[in-house]
C-alpha positions in Angstrom: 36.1 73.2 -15.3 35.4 70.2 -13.0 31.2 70.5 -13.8 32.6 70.5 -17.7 34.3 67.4 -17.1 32.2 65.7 -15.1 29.4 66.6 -17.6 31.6 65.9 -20.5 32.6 61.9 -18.8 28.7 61.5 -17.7 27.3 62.3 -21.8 30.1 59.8 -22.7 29.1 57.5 -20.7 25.7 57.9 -21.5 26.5 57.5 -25.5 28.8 54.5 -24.8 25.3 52.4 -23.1 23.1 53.8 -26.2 25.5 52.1 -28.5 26.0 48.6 -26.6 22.5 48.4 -26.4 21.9 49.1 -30.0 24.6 46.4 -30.6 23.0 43.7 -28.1 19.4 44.5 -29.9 21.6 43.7 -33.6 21.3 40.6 -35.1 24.6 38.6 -36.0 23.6 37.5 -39.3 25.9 36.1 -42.0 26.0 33.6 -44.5 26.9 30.1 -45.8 29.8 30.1 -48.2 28.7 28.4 -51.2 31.0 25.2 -51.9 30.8 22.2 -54.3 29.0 19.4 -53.3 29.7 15.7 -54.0 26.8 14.0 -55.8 26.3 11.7 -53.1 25.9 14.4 -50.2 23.7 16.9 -52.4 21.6 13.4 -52.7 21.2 13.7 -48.9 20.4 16.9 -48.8 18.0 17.0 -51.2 16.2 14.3 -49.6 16.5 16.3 -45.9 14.8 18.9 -47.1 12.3 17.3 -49.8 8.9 19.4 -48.5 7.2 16.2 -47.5 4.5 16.1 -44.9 6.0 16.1 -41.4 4.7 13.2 -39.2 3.6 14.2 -35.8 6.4 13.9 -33.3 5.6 13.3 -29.6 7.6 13.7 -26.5 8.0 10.7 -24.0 4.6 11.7 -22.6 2.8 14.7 -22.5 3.5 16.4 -19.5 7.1 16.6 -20.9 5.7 18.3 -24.3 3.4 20.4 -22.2 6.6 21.4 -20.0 9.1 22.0 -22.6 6.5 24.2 -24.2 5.5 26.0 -21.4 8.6 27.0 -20.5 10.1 28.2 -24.1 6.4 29.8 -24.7 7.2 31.9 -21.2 10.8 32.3 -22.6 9.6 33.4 -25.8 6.9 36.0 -25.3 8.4 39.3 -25.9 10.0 38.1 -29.2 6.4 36.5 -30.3 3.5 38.1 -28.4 1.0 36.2 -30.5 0.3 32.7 -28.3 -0.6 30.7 -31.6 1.9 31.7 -33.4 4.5 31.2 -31.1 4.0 27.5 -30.1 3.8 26.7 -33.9 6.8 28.4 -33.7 8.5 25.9 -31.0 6.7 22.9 -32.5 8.2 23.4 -35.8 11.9 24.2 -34.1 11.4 21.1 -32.0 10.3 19.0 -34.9 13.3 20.5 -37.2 15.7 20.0 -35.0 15.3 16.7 -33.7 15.0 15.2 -37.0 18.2 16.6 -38.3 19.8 15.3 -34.8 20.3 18.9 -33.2 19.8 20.3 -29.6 16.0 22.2 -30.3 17.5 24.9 -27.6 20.3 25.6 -29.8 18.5 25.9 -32.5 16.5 28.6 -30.7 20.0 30.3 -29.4 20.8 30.3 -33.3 18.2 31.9 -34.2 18.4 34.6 -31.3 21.8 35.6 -32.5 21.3 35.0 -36.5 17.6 36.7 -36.7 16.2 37.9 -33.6 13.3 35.7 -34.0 12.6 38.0 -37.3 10.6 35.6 -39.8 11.5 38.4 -42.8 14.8 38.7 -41.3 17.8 39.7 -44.9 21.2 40.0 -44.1 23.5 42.2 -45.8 24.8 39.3 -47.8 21.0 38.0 -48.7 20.5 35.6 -46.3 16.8 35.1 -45.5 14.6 34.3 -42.7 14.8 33.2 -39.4 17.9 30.6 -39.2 19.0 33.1 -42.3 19.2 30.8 -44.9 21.4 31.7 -48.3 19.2 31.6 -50.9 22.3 29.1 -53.1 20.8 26.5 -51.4 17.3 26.0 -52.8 18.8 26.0 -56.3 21.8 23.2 -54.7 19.7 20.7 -52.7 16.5 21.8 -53.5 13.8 23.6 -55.5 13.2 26.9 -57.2 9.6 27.5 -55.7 11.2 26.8 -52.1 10.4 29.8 -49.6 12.7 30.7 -47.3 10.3 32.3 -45.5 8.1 29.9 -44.8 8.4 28.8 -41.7 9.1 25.0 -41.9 10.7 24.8 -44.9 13.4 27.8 -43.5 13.5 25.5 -40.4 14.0 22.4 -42.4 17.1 24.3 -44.4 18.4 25.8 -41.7 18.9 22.2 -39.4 19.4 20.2 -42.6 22.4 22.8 -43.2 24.1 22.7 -39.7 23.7 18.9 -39.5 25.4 18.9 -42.8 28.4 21.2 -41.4 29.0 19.3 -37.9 29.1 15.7 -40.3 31.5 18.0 -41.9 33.9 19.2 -38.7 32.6 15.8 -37.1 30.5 16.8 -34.7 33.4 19.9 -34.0 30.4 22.8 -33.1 32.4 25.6 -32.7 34.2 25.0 -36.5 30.0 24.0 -37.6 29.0 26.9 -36.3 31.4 29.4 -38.1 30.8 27.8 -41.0 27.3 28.2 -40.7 27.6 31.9 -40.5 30.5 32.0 -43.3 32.9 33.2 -40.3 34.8 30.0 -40.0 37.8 30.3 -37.8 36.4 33.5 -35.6 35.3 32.9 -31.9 32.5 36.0 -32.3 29.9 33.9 -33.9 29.9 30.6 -32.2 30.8 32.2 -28.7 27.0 34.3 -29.3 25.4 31.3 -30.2 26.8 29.2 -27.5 26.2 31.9 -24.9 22.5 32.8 -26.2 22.0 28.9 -26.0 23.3 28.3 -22.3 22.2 31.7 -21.0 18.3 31.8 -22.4 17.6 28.6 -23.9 19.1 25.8 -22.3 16.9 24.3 -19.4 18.7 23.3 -16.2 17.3 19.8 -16.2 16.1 18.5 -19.4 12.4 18.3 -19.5 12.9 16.0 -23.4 14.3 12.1 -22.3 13.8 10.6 -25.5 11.3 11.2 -28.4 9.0 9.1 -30.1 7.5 9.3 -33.7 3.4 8.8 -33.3 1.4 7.3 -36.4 
């Protein structure tokens, strides 16, 4: 009887670390609730995510581009094994972000949590790509032929969208950040983000001072 338990408690336990790890591999994805915009902010939108040509942005000086890189690249790896494609990957985060006035690491803890770092990544609610963009907004503040897919232009949503929820909550992350995943109100969502952020992304001391737009 004691072997049966003992067998019985170690299979349990077994099964119970099968199904947290199949729940830690799980993206968190949701989706933006659609809501009525004022003609003035759907203005700003549209022009935030207008598919213009992105100028060149440069870091303070190199060795802090090279640095920031380096160590997101190394952080990065498993997700992206392909070299190239991951630090066109970072680029276009860092880019993204900065211009819509967000943290680039948070964007990346985002994207942990909402995608996995899956560029084809649907949600159950049709939500697409890697910041797992609803596809209401290309038809709201933008344009039919808009691919959410694409890399820059689903990085260019994605920030344009957050920025437009903390204006919102006034610069309130946690209420942006359920928003964002159409589970305002619930600590789940922003606690992941905010824990994927500070636990993989976030850099101890900040390689990025200040940033500079290069002709």
């Amino acid at each position: 009887m004691q072997l049966i338990r003992k067998n019985f408690f170690r299979d349990l336990t077994l099964l119970c670390c099968m199904v947290c790890g199949i729940f830690s591999s799980t993206a968190y994805a949701g989706g933006q609730v659609y809501s009525p915009l004022s003609a003035s902010v759907r203005a700003v939108l549209q022009r935030s995510v207008s598919d213009q040509a992105a100028p060149k942005l440069a870091f303070a000086t190199q060795y802090e581009a090279d640095s920031w890189l380096s160590k997101m690249s190394r952080r990065l790896a498993k997700r992206i094994p392909n070299e190239e494609d991951r630090l066109d990957f970072l680029k276009t985060v860092h880019y993204e972000a900065t211009r819509a006035g967000l943290d680039p690491e948070l964007v990346l803890g985002l994207i942990e949590v909402e995608s996995r770092f899956k560029k084809y990544a649907v949600s159950s609610v049709g939500a697409r790509g890697y910041m797992q963009v609803m596809p209401f907004w290309t038809k709201e503040i933008g344009t039919p032929d808009h691919n959410l897919f694409h890399l820059r232009i689903n990085l260019r949503y994605g920030c344009t969208i957050l920025r437009h929820y903390l204006d919102i909550e006034k610069g309130d992350l946690y209420r942006a950040l359920g928003r964002y995943n159409g589970s305002l109100g619930k600590p789940t969502y922003p606690n992941l983000v905010r824990a994927a952020w500070h636990n993989h992304w976030a850099l101890p001391h900040p390689s990025i001072s200040k940033y500079v737009y290069a002709n």
